[in-house]
C-alpha positions as CSV (number, residue, x, y, z in Angstrom):
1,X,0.0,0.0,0.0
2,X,1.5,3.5,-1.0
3,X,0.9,6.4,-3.5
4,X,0.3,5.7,-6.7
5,X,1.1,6.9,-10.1
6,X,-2.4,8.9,-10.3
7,X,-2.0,10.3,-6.7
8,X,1.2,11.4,-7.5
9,X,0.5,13.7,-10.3
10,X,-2.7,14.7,-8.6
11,X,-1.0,16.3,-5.5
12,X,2.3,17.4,-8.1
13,X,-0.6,19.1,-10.1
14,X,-2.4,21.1,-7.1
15,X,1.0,21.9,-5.8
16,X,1.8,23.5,-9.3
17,X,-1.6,25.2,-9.0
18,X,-0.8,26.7,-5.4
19,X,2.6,27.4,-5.9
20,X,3.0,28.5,-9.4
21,X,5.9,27.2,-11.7
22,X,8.3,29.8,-10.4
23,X,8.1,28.7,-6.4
24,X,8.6,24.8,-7.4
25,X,12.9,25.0,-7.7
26,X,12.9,27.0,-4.7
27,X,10.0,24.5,-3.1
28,X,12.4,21.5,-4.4
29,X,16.2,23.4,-3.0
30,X,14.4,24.2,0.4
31,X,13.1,20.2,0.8
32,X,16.6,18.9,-0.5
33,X,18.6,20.8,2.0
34,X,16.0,20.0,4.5
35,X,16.6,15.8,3.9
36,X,20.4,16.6,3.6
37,X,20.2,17.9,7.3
38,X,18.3,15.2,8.4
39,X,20.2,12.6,6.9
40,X,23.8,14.8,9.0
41,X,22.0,14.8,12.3
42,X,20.7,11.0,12.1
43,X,24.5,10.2,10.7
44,X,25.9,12.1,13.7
45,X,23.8,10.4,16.4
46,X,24.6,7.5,15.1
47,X,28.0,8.0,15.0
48,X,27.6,9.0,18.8
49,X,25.6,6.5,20.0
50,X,28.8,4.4,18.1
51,X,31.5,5.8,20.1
52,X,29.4,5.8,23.4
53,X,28.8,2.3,23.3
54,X,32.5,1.9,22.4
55,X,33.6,3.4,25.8
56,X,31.3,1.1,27.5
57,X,32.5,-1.9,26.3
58,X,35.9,-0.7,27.9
């Protein structure tokens, strides 16, 4: 169960209709750098979480 292809273009249509063709690359940058720091701060807690159990095991 997910979106399909018709849902999809529904929702990419009304967005095009709210936003207007010339907000959509801004729309598109502002999500991208929004998953890119997402994607940093789950790295660096994980990365964390690696050297804290680390220390424990010593």
């Amino acid at each position: 169960m997910g979106i399909g292809f018709t849902e999809l273009v529904v929702i990419l249509v009304i967005i095009l209709i709210l936003f207007g063709p010339g907000k959509l690359p801004e729309i598109g940058k502002a999500m991208g750098r929004g998953i890119r720091e997402f994607k940093d701060a789950q790295k660096n807690s994980n990365d964390r979480d690696k050297e804290s159990d680390d220390k424990n095991d010593n």
